[in-house]
N, CA, C and O of each residue as an XYZ file, in Angstrom:
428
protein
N     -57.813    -43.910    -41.623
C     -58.359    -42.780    -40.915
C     -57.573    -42.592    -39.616
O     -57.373    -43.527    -38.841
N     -57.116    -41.296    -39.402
C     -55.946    -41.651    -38.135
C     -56.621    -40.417    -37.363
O     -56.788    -39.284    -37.816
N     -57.019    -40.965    -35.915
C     -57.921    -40.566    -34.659
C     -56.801    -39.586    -34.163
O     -55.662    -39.716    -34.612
N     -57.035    -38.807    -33.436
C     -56.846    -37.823    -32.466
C     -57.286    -39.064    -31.145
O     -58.327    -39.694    -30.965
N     -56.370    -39.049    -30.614
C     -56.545    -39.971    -29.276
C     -56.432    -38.959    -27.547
O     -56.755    -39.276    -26.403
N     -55.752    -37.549    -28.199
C     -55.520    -36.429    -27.216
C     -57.091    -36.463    -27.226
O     -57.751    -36.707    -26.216
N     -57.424    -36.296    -27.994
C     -59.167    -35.517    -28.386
C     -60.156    -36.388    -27.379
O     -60.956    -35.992    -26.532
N     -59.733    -37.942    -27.866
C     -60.736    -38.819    -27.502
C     -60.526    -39.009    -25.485
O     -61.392    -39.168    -24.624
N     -59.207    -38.913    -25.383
C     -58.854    -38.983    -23.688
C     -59.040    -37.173    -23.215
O     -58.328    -36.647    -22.361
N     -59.638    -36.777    -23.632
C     -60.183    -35.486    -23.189
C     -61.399    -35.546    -22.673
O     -61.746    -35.213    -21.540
N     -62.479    -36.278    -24.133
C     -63.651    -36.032    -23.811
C     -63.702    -37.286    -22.701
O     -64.656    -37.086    -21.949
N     -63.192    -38.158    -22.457
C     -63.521    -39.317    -21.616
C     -63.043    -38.415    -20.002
O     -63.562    -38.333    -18.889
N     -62.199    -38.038    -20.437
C     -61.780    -37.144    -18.821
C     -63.065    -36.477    -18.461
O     -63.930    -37.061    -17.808
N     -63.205    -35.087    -18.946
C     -64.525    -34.783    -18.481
C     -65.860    -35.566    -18.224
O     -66.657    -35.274    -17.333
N     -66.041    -36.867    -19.349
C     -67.175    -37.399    -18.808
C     -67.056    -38.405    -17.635
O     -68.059    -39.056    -17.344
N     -65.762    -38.605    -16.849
C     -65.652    -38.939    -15.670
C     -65.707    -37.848    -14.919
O     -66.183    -38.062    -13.804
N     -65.549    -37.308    -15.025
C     -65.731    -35.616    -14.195
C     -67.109    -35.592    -13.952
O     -67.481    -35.748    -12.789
N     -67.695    -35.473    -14.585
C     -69.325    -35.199    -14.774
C     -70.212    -36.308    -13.948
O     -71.132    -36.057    -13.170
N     -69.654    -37.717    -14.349
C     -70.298    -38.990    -13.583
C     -70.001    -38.829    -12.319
O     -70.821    -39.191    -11.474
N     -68.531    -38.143    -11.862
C     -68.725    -38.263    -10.315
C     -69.141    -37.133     -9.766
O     -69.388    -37.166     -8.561
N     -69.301    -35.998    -10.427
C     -69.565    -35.318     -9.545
C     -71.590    -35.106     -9.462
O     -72.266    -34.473     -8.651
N     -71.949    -35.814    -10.488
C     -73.360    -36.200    -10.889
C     -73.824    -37.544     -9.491
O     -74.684    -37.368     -8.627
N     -72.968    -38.787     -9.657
C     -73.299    -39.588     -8.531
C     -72.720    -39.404     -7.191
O     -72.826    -40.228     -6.283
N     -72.125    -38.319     -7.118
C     -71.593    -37.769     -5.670
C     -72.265    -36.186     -5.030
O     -71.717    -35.377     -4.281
N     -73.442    -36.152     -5.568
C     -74.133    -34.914     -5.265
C     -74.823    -35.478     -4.264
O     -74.479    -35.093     -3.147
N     -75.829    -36.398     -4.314
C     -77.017    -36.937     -3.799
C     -76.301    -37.581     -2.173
O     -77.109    -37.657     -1.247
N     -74.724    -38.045     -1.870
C     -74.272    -38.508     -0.670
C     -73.773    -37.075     -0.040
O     -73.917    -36.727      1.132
N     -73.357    -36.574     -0.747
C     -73.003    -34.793     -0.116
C     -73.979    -34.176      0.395
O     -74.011    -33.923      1.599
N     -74.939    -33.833     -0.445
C     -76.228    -33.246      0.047
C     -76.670    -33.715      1.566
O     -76.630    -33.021      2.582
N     -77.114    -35.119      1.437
C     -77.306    -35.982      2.834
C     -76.340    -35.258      3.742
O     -76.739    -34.137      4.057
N     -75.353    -35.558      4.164
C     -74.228    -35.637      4.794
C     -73.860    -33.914      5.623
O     -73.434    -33.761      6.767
N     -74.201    -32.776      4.577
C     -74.736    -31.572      4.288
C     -76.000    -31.569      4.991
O     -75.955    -30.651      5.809
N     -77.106    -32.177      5.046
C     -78.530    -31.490      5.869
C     -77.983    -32.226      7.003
O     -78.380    -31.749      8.066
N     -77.153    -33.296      7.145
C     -76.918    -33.928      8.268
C     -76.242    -32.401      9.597
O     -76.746    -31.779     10.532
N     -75.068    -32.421      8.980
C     -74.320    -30.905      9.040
C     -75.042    -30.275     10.009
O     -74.844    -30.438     11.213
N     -76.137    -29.333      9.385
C     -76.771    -28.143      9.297
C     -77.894    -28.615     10.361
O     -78.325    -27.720     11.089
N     -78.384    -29.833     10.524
C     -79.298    -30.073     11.516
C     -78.517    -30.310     12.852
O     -79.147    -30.325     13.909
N     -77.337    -30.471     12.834
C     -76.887    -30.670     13.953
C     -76.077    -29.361     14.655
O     -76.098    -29.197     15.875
N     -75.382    -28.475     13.763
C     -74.560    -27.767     14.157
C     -75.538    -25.946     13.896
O     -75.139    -24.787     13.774
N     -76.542    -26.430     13.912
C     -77.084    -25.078     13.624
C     -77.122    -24.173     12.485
O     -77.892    -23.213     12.515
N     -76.380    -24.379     11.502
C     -75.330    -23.442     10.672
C     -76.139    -23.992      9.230
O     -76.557    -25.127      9.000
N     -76.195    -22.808      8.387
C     -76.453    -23.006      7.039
C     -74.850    -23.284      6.043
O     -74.687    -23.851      4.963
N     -74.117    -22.780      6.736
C     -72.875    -22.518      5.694
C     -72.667    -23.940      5.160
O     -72.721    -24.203      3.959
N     -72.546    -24.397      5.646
C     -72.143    -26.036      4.763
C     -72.705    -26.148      3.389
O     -72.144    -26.853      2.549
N     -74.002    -25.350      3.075
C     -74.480    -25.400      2.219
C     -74.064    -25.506      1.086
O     -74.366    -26.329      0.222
N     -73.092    -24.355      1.053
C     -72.022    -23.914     -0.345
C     -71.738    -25.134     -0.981
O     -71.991    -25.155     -2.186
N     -71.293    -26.119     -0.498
C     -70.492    -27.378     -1.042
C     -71.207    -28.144     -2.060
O     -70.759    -28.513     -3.145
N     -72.751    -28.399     -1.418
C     -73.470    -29.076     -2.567
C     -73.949    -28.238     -3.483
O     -73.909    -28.597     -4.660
N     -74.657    -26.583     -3.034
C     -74.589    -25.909     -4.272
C     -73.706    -25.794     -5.464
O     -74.175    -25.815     -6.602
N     -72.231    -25.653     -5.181
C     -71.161    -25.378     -5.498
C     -71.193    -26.276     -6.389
O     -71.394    -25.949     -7.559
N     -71.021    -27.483     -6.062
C     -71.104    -28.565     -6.688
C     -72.047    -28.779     -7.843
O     -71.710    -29.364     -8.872
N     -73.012    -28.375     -7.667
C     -74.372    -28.410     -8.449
C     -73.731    -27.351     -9.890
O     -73.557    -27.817    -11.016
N     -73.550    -26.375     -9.636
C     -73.062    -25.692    -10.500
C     -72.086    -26.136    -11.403
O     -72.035    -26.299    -12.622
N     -71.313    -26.288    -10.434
C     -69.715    -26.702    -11.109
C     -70.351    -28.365    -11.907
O     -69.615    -28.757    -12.813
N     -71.262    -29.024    -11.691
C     -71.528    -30.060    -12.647
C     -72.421    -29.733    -14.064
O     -72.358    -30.317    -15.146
N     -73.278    -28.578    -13.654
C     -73.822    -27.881    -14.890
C     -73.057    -27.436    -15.905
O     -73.252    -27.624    -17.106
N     -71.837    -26.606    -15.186
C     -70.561    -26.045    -16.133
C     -69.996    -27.360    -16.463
O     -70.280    -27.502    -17.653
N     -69.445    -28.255    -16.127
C     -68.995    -29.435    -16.966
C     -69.525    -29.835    -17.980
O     -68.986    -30.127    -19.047
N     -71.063    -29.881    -17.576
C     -72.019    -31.140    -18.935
C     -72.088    -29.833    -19.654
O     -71.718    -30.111    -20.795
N     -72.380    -28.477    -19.601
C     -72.184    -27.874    -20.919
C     -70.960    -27.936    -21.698
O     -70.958    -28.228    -22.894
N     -69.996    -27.682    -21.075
C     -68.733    -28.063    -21.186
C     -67.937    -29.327    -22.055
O     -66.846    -29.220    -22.615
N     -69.026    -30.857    -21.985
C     -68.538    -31.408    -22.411
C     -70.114    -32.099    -23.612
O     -70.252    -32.960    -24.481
N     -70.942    -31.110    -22.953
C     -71.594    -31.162    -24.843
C     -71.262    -30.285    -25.626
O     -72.196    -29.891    -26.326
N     -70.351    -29.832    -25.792
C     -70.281    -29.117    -26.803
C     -68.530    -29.597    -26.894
O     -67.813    -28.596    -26.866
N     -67.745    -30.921    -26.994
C     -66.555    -31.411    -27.376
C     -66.955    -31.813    -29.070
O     -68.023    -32.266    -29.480
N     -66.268    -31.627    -29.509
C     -65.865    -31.934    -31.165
C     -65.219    -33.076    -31.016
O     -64.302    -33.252    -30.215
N     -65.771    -34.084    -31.952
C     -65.218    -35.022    -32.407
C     -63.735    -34.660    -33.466
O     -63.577    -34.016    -34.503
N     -62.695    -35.568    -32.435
C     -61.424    -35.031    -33.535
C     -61.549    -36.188    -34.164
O     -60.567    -36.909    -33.987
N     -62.641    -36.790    -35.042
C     -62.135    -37.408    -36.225
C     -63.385    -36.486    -37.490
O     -62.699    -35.855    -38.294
N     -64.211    -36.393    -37.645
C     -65.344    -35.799    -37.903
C     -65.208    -34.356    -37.538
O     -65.423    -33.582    -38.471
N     -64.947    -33.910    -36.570
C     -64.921    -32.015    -36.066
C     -66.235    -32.027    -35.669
O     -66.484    -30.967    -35.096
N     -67.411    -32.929    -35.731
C     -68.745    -32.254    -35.390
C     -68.968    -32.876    -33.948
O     -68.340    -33.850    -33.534
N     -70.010    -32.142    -33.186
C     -70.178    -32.060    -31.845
C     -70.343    -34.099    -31.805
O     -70.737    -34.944    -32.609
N     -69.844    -34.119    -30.544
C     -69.180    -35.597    -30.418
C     -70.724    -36.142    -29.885
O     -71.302    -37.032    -30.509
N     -71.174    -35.667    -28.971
C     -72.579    -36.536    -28.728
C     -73.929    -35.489    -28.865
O     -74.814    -35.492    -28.010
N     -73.954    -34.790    -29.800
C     -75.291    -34.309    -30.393
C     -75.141    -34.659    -32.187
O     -74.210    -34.510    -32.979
N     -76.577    -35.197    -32.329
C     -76.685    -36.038    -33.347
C     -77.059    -35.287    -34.791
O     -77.278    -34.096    -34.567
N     -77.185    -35.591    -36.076
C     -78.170    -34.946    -36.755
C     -79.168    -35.505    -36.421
O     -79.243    -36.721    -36.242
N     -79.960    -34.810    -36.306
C     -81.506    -34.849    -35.938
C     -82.340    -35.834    -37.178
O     -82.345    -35.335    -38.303
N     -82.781    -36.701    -37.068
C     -84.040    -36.683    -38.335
C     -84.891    -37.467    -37.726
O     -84.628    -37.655    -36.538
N     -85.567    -37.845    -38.024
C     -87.080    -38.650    -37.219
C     -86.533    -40.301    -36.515
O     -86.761    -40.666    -35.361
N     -85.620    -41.266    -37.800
C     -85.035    -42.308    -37.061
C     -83.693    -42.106    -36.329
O     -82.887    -42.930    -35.896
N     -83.697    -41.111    -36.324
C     -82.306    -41.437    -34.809
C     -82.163    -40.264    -34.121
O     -81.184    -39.532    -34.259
N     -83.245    -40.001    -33.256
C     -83.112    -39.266    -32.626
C     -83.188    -39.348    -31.160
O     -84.237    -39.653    -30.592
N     -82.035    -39.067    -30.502
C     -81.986    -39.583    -28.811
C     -81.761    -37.767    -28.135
O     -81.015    -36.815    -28.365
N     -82.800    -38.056    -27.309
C     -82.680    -36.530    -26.953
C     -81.624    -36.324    -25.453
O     -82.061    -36.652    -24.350
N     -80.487    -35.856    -25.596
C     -79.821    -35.085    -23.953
C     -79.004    -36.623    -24.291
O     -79.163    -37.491    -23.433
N     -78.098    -36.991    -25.573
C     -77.238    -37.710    -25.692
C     -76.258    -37.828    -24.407
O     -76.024    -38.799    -23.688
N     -75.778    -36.532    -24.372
C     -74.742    -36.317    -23.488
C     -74.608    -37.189    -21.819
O     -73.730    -37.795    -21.205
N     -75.837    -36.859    -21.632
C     -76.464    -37.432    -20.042
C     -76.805    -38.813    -20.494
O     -76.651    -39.544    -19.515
N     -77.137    -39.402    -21.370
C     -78.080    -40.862    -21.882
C     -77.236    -41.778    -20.736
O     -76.023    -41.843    -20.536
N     -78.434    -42.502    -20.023
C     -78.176    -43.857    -19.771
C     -78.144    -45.027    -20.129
O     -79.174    -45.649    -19.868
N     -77.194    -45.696    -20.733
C     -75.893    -45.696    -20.621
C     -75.720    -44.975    -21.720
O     -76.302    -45.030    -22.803
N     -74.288    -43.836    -21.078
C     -73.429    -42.733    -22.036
C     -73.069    -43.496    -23.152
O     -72.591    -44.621    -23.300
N     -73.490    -42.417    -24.043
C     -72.939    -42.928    -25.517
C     -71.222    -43.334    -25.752
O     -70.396    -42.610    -25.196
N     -70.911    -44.104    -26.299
C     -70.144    -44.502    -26.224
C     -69.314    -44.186    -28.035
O     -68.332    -44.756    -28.509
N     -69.843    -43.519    -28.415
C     -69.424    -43.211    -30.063
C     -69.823    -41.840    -30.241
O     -70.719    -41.267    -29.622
N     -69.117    -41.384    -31.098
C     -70.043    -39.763    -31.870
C     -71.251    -40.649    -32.565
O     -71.522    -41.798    -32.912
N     -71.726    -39.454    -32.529
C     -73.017    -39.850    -32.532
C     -73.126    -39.099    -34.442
O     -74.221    -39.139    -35.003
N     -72.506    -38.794    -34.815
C     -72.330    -38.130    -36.385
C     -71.091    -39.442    -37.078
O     -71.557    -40.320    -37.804
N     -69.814    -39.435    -36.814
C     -69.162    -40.302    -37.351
C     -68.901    -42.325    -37.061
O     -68.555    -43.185    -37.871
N     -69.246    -42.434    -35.621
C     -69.359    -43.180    -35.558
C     -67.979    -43.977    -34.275
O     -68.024    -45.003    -33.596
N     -66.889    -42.893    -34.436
C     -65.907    -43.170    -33.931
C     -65.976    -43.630    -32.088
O     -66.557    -43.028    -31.185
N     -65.240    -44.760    -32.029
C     -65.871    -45.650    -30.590
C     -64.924    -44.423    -29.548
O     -63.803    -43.976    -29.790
N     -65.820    -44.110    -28.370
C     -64.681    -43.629    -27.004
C     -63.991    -44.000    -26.692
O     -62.986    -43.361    -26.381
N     -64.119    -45.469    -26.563
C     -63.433    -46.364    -25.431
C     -63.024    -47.418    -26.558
O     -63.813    -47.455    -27.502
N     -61.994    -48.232    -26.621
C     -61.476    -49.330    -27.648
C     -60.849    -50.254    -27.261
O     -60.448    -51.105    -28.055
């Protein structure tokens, strides 16, 4: 069976994308009301909104990657009563396989 490894260092790119900009919201924000309480000013604001967004557009972004060994969505599952993990994509700890073929992220 011969992997697409472009495929597989894609989806791992974005889901580092996503982790930092997911665990780097919550020190921005701070840092941001810090800002705004001191200098008077709302504008700083933009940055963590911005941010907020731009991490929404990622995780849609990277639930919906295709598995290049399988073609089917890499971390949404078939559904049936025993294996069903809901918001794969986000799961703590990130899945680490498609969740349809089986194929590992990381090796």
């Amino acid at each position: 069976m011969k992997i697409n490894n472009k495929g597989l260092a894609h989806i791992r790119k974005m889901r580092r994308i996503f982790l930092f900009i997911l665990f780097s919201l919550f020190p921005i924000f701070v840092v941001t009301m810090i800002s705004i309480k001191r200098f008077k000013s709302w504008l700083p604001i933009i940055l963590p909104v911005s941010l907020f967004f731009l991490g929404i557009f990622v995780q849609n972004r990277l639930h919906k990657q295709k598995c290049p060994n399988c073609n089917a969505f890499f971390f949404v599952q078939t559904v049936t009563r025993r294996n069903y993990t809901p918001a794969s994509s986000i799961s703590f700890p990130p899945q680490k396989k498609c969740q349809n073929c089986g194929v590992a992220l990381y090796r």
